[in-house]
C-alpha positions as CSV (number, residue, x, y, z in Angstrom):
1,X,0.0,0.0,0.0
2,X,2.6,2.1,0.8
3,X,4.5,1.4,-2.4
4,X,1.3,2.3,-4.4
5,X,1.1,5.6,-2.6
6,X,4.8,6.2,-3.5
7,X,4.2,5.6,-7.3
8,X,0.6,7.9,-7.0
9,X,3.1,10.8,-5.3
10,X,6.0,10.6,-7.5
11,X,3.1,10.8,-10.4
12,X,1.4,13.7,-9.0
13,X,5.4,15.5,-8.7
14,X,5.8,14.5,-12.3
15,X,2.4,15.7,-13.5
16,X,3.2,19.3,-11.5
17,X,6.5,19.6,-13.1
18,X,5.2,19.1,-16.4
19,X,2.8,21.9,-16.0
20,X,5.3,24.0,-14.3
21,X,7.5,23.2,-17.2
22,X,5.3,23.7,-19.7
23,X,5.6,26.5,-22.6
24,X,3.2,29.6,-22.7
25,X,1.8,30.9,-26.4
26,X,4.2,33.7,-26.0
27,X,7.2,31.2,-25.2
28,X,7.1,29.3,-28.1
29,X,6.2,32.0,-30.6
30,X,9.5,34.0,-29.5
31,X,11.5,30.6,-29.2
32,X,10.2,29.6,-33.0
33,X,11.8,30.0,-36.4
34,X,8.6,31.3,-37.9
35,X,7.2,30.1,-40.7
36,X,3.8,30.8,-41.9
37,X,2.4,28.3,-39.6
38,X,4.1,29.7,-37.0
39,X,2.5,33.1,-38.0
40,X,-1.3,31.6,-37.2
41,X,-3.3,32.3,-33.5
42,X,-6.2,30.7,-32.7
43,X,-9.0,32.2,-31.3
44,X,-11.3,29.3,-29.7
45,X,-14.1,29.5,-27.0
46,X,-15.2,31.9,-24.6
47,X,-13.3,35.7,-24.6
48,X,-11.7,35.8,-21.0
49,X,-9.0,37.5,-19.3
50,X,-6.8,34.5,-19.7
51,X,-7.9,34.4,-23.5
52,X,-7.4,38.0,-24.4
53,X,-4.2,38.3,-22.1
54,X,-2.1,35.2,-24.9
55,X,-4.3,36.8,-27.4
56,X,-2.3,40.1,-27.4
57,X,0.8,39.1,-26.4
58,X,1.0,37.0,-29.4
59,X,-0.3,39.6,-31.8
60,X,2.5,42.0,-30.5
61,X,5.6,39.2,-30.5
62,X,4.8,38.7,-34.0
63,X,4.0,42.2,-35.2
64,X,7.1,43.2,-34.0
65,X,9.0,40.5,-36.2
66,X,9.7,42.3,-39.8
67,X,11.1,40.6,-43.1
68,X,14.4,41.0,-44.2
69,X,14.8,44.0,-45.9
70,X,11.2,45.7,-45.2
71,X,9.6,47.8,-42.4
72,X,6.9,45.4,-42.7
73,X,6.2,41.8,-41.6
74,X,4.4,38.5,-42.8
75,X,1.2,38.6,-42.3
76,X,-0.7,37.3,-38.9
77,X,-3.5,34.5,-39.6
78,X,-5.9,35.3,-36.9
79,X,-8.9,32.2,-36.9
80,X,-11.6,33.0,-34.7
81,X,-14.7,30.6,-33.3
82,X,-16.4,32.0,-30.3
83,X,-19.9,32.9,-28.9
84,X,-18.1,35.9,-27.5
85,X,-17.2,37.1,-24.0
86,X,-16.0,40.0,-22.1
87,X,-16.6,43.3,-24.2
88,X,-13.7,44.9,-22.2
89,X,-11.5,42.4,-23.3
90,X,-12.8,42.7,-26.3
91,X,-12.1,46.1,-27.0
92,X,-8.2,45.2,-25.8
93,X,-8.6,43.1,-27.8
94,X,-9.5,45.3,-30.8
95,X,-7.2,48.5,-29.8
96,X,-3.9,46.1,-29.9
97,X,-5.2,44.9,-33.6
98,X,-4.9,48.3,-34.5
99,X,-1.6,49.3,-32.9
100,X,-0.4,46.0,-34.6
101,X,-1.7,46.9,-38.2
102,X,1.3,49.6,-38.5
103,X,3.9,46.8,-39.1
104,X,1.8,43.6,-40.6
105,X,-1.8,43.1,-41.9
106,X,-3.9,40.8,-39.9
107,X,-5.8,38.3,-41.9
108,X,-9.4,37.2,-39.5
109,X,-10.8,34.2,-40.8
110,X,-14.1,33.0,-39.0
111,X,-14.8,29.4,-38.8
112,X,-18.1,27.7,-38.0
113,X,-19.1,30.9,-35.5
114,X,-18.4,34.2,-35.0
115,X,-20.7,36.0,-32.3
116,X,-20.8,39.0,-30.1
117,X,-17.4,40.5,-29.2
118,X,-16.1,38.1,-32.0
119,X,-17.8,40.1,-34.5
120,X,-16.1,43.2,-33.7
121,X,-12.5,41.1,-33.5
122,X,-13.4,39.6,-37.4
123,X,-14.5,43.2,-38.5
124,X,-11.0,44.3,-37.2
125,X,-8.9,42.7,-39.7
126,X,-7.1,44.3,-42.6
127,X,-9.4,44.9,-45.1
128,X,-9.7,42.6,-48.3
129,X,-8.0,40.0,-46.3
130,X,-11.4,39.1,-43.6
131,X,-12.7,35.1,-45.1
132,X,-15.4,34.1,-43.5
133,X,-15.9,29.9,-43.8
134,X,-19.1,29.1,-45.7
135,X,-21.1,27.7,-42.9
136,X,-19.8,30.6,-40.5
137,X,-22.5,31.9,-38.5
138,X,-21.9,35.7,-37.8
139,X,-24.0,37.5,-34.5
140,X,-24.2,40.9,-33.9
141,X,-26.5,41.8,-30.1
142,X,-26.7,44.2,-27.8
143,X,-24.3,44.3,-25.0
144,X,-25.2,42.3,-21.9
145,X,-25.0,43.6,-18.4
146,X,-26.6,43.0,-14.9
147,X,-26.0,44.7,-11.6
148,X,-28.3,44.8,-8.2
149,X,-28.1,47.3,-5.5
150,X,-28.9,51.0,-4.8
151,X,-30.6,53.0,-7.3
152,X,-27.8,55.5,-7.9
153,X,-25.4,52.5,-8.5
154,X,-28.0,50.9,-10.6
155,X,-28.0,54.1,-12.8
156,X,-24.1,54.3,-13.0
157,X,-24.5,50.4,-14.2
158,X,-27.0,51.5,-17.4
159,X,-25.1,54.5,-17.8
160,X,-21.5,52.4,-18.4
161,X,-23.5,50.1,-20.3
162,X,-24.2,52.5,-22.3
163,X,-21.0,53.9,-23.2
164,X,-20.0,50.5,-23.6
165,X,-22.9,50.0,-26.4
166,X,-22.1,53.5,-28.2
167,X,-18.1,52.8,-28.1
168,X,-19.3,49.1,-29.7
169,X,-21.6,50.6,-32.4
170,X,-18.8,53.3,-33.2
171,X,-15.8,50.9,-33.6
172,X,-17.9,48.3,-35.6
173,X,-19.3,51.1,-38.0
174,X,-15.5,52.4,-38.5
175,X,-14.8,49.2,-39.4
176,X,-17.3,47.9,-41.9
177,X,-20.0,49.3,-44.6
178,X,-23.0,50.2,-42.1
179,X,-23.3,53.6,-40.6
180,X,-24.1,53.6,-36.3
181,X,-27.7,54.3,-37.3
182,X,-27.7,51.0,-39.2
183,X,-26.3,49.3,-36.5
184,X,-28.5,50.7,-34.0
185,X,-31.1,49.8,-36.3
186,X,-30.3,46.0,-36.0
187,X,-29.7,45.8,-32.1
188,X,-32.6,47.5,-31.0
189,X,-34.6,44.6,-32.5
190,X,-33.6,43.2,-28.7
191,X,-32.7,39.7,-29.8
192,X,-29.6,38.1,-30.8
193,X,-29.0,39.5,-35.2
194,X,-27.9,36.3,-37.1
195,X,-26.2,36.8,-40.1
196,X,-24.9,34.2,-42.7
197,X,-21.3,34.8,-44.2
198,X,-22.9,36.1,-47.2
199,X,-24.7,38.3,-45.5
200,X,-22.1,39.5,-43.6
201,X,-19.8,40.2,-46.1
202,X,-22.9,42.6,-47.4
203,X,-22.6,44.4,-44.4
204,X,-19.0,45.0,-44.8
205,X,-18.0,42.7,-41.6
206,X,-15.6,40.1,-44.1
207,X,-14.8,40.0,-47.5
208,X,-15.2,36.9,-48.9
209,X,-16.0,33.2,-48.3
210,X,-12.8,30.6,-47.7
């Protein structure tokens, strides 16, 4: 019994210094000889801190790497697939693309679904290089929010919702073919605005199907 113990331990110190040991995103993007694969992030699942946090770190290791002989790099392959998240994050998200854009172009391919704060991510990309996979479901909604307590604090809740809604609907327009009243036009239907990649490519949020 004791023996068996023994093994279980030494297995549990093993497991630990694997993980302790193990590389992050940013390690092995600045440890790499980077070919285009190398040159590829993927955006999966929820938008967190955690997410967003590897998210920009690797967008500014590899915007910062140039080709020889240019001020410019290789482009960054960006693939998104989310429901969405954190519109905070997002929007870190989003101002990093931007700051990034000066030395690369950032290619944003959806795949399978693209919704809420992804939508402003995909619309983000250099444009003429956004793909959208056929079967990608885009969704554009309202942004969420929820507080309980005293009335003022309920009021300074709506009101920083708001800001957050306007600074959404701003950023989005800026980056595709609607206008804010368009946009406003869409969200204030109160439910969840699905969109087809064909569709979205009308509205200026991709550019063409993969």
């Amino acid at each position: 019994m004791m023996l068996l113990g023994k093994k279980k331990k030494e297995k549990e110190e093993s497991t630990e210094e694997e993980q302790e040991t193990k590389p992050s995103l940013v390690d092995l993007l600045s440890g790499a000889d980077k070919g285009p694969e190398q040159r590829s992030i993927m955006f999966v699942g929820e938008l967190n801190e955690e997410k967003a946090a590897d998210l920009i770190s690797a967008l500014l290791v590899l915007s910062q790497e140039k080709k020889k002989d240019s001020d410019r790099g290789d482009d960054i392959k960006l693939y998104i697939s989310t429901y969405g998240g954190s519109a905070h994050e997002m929007f870190g998200i989003y101002d990093v693309m931007n700051f990034c854009k000066q030395f690369c172009d950032i290619e944003t391919i959806g795949i399978g679904k693209v919704m809420s704060a992804g939508t402003l991510i995909l619309a983000a990309g250099t444009e003429g290089k956004r793909v959208l996979g056929k079967h990608c479901q885009v969704m554009i909604h309202t942004v969420n929010g929820g507080a309980m307590g005293e009335l003022h604090s309920l009021e300074n809740e709506m009101e920083q919702i708001k800001n957050l809604q306007d600074t959404y609907i701003q950023c989005l327009s800026s980056e595709t073919k609607m206008t804010k009243r368009q946009i406003q036009t869409l969200i204030n239907r109160k439910v969840n605005v699905y969109l087809s990649a064909d569709e979205a490519i009308e509205k200026g949020l991709a550019d063409e199907v993969l």
